[in-house]
C-alpha positions as CSV (number, residue, x, y, z in Angstrom):
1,X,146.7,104.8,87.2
2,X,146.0,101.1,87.8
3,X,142.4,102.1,89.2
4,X,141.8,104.0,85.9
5,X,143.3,101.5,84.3
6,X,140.7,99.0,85.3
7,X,137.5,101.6,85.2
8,X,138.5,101.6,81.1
9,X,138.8,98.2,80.9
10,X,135.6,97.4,83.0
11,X,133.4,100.1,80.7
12,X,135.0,98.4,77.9
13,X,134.2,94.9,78.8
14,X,130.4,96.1,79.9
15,X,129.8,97.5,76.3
16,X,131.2,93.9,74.4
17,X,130.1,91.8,76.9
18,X,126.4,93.3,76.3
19,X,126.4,93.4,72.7
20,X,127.8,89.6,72.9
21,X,125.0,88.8,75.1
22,X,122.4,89.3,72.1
23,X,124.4,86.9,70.0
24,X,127.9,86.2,68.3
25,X,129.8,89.1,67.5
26,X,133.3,88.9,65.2
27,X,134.3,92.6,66.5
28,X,133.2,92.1,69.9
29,X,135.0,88.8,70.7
30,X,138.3,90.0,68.7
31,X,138.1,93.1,70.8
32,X,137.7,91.4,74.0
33,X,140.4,88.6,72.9
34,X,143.2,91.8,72.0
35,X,142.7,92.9,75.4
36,X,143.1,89.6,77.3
37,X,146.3,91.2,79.0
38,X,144.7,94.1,80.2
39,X,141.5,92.6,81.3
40,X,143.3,90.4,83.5
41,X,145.1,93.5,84.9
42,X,141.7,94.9,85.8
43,X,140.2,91.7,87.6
44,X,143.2,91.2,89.5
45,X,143.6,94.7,91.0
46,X,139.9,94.8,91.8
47,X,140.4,91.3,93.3
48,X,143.4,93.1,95.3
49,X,141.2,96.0,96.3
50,X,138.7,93.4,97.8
51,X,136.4,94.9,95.4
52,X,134.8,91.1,94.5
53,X,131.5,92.2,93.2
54,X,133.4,94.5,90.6
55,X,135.3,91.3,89.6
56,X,132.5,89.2,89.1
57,X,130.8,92.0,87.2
58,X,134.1,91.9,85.1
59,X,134.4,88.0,85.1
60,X,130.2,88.0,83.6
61,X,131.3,90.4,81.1
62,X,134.1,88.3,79.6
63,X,133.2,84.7,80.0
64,X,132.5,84.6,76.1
65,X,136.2,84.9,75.6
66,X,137.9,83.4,78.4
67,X,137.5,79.4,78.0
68,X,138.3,79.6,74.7
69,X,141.6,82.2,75.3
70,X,142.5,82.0,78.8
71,X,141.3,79.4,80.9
72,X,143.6,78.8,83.0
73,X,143.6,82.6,84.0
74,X,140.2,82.8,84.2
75,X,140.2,79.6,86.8
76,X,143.0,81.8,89.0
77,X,140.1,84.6,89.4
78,X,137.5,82.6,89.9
79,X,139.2,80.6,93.0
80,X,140.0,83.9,94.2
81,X,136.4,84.8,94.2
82,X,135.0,82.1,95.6
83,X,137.5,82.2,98.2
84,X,136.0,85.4,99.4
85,X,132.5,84.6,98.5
86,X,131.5,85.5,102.2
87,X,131.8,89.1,100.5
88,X,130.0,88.5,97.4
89,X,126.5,89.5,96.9
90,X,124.1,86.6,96.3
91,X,123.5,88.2,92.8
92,X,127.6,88.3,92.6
93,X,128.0,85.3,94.0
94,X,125.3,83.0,91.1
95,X,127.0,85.0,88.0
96,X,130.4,83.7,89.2
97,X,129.3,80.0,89.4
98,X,127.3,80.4,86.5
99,X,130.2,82.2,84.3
100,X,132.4,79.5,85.4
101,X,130.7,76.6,83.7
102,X,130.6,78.8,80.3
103,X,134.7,79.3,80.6
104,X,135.2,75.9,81.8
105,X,132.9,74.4,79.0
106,X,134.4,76.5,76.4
107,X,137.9,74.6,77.9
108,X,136.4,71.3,77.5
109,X,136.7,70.8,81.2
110,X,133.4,69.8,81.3
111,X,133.4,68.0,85.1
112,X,134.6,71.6,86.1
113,X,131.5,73.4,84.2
114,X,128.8,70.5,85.3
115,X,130.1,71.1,88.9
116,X,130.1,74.9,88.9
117,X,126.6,74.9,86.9
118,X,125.8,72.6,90.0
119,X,126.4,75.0,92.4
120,X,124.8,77.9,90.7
121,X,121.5,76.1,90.7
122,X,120.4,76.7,94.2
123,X,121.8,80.4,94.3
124,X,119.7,81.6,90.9
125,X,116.2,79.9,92.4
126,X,117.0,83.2,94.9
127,X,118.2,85.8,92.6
128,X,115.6,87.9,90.3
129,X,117.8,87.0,87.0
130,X,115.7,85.0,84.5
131,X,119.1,84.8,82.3
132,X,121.1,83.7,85.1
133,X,118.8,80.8,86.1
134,X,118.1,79.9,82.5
135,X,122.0,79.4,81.7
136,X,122.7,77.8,84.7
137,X,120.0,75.0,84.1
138,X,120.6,74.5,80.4
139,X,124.5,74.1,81.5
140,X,123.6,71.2,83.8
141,X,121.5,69.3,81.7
142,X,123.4,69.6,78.7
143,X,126.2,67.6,80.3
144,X,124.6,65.3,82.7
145,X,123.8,63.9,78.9
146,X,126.9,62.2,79.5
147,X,125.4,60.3,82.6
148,X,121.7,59.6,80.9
149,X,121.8,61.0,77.4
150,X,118.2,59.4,76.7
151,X,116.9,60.5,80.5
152,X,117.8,63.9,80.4
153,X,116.5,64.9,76.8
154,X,113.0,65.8,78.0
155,X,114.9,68.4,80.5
156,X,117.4,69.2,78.2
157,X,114.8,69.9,75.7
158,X,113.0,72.2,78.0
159,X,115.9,73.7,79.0
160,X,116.8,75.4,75.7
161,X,113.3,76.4,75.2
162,X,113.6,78.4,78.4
163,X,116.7,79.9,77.6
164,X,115.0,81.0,74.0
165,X,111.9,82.4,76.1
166,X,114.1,84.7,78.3
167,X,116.1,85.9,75.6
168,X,119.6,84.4,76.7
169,X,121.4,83.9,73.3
170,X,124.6,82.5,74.9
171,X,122.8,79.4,76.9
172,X,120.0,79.0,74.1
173,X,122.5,78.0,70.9
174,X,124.8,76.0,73.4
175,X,122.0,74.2,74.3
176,X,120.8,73.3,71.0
177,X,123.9,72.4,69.5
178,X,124.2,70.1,73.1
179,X,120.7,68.5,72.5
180,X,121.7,67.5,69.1
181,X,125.3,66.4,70.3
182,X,123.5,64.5,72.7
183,X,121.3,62.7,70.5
184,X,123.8,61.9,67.9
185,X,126.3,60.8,69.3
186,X,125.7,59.8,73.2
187,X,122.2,58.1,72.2
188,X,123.2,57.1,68.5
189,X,119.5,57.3,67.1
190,X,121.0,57.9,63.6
191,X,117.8,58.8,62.2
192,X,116.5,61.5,64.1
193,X,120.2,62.7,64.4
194,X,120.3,63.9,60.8
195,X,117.1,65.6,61.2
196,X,118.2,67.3,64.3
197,X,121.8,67.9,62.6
198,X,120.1,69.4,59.6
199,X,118.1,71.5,61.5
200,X,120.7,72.7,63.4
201,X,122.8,74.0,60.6
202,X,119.6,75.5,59.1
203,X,119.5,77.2,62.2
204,X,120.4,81.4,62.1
205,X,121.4,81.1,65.9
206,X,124.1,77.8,65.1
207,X,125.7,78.8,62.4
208,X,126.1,82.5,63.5
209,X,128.2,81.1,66.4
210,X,131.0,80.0,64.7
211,X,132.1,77.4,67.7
212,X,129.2,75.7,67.7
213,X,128.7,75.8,64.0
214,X,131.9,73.8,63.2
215,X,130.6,71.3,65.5
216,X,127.5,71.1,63.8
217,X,129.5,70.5,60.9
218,X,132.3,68.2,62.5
219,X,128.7,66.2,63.5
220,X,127.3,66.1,59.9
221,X,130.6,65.2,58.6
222,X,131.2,62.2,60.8
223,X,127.3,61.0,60.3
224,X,127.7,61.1,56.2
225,X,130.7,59.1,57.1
226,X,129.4,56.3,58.8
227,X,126.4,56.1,55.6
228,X,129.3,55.8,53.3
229,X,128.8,59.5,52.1
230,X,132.5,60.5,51.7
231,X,131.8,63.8,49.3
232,X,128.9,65.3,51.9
233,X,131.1,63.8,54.7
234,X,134.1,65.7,53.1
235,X,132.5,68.9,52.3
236,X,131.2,68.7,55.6
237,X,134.7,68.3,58.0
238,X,136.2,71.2,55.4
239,X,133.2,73.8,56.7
240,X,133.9,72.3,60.5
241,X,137.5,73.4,60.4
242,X,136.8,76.5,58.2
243,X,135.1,77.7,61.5
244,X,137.8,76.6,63.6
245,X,139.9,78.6,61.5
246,X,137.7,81.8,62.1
247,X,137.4,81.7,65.8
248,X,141.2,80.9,65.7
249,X,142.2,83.8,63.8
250,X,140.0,85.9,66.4
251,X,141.5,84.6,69.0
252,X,145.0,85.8,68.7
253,X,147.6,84.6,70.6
254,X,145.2,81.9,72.1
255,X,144.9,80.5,68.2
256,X,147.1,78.0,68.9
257,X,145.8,76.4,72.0
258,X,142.3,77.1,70.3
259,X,143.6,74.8,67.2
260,X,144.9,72.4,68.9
261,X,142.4,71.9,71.5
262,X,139.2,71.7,69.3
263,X,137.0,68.5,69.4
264,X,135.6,70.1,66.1
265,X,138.6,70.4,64.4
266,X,140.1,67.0,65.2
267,X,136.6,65.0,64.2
268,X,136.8,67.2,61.1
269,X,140.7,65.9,60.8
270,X,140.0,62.1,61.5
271,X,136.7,61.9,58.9
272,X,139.1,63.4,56.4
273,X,142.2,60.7,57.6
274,X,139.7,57.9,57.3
275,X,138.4,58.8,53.9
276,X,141.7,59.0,52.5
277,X,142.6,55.9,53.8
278,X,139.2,54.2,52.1
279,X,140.2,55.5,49.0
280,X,144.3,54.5,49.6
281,X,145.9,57.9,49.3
282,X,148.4,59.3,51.5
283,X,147.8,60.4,54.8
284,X,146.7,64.3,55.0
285,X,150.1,66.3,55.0
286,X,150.3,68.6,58.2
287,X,148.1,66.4,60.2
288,X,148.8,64.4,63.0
289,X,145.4,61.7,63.3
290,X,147.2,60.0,66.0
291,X,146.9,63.3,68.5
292,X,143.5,64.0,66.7
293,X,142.4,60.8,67.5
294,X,143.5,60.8,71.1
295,X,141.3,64.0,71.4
296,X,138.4,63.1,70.2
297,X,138.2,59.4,71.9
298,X,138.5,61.4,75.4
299,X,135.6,63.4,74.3
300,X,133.8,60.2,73.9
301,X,133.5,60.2,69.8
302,X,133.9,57.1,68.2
303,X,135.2,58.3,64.8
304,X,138.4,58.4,66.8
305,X,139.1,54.8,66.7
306,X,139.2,54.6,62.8
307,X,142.5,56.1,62.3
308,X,143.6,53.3,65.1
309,X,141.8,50.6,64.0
310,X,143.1,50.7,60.7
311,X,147.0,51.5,61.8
């Protein structure tokens, strides 16, 4: 029963996992997200049948849903694999690396995704997966911006354009929404960062991903800020956590964590904190800026110092 348990949930996650592989899907990821119990059921008895390239198939086929559900989970599995890599096929062996930086990116555990994007790097240059290699580059690149945000936009840049060529629509609109991250806020060119932010939400592939979407908008929002436009700032942070709220309400029972967790959500939180303390109302009702602010500063934004600066 537990092996036919796992060939359902396997076939399942082959035909969501596919058809979130072409782009964002509401009734893909809800599916995979309701399942999240039994999904983990079926890696770990194929991980206790030693059947490791099985899990890593299963692992690829999920990693849409897991950073942003189950990460901690997901991590268990993964160790697991790459404990017993020895028995992985090279092929096996790249996706597992290159799956972990997705799940651990979606986390925000972004020293975790950079290092496992690190080590799929070597493997996909032997492996004859053009989608593989393409994520795995535009994963590294898009957070050694942290290091060298103005150094690594030519590669970063090129990148996304190869991820577009080959037709990977997870890596390409993670990558653009990155590049634009990158510019905005790690290289704070504020001109060309309203271009790039406008072109990004005029972008189909952005705001049909609803993740990166309200962090195009949390972007926007905090930009119109800083120029003193409070209504386009304001209208901006209410779209950023109208996404939030979507993906959450997919999500299930990992909507809380999801909430509570999201850089998005809590830049969208602070610009709408600060503005009501420019024009002296009360603080918004239901919100905790403190906490808000606390997440976004370890992300590196500097809208989170406002609430603090100001007490």
């Amino acid at each position: 029963m537990r092996r036919r348990h796992a060939e359902h949930y396997a076939a399942c996650a082959a035909e969501l996992g596919s058809c979130l592989a072409r782009g964002w899907d509401d009734a893909a990821f809800a599916r995979l997200a309701a399942d999240l119990d039994n999904l983990e059921a079926g890696l770990r008895y194929l991980c206790d049948q030693s059947e490791h390239d099985r899990a890593a198939e299963l692992l690829w086929n999920t990693q849409n849903v897991w950073g942003l559900a189950g990460p901690v989970m997901a991590t268990g599995v993964v160790q697991h694999l790459l404990t017993h890599g020895d028995t992985l096929s090279l092929d096996s062996l790249a996706r597992v690396y290159v799956a972990t930086a997705v799940i651990q990116a979606d986390a925000g555990a972004l020293a975790a995704a950079f290092d496992a994007a690190a080590m799929a790097l070597p493997l996909v240059q032997r492996i004859n997966d053009p989608v593989v290699a393409a994520r795995a580059r535009v994963y590294f690149e898009a957070i050694r911006s942290f290091a060298d945000p103005i150094g690594v936009e030519a590669d970063l840049r090129r990148a996304v354009e190869h991820c577009m060529a080959v037709g990977d629509a997870v890596g390409a609109p993670f990558g653009r929404f990155w590049l634009t991250a990158c510019i905005t806020v790690l290289q704070g060119c504020s001109p060309r960062a309203l271009v790039l932010l406008a072109e990004n939400l005029a972008d189909e592939g952005t705001l049909g991903h609803p993740v990166y979407a309200a962090g195009a908008h949390a972007l926007m929002a905090e930009a119109m800020q800083e120029r003193c436009e409070i209504d386009t700032a304001l209208h901006h942070a209410r779209a950023a956590e109208q996404k939030v709220e979507h993906v959450a309400l997919l999500l299930g029972r990992g909507a809380d964590r999801f909430r509570a967790m999201s850089i998005a959500g809590s830049i969208a939180a602070l610009v709408r904190g600060f503005t009501s303390i420019l024009r002296r109302q009360p603080p918004l009702p239901g919100v905790d800026l403190v906490s808000a602010s606390l997440r976004s500063a370890a992300d590196g934004h500097g809208v989170a110092a406002y609430p603090q600066s100001t007490g």
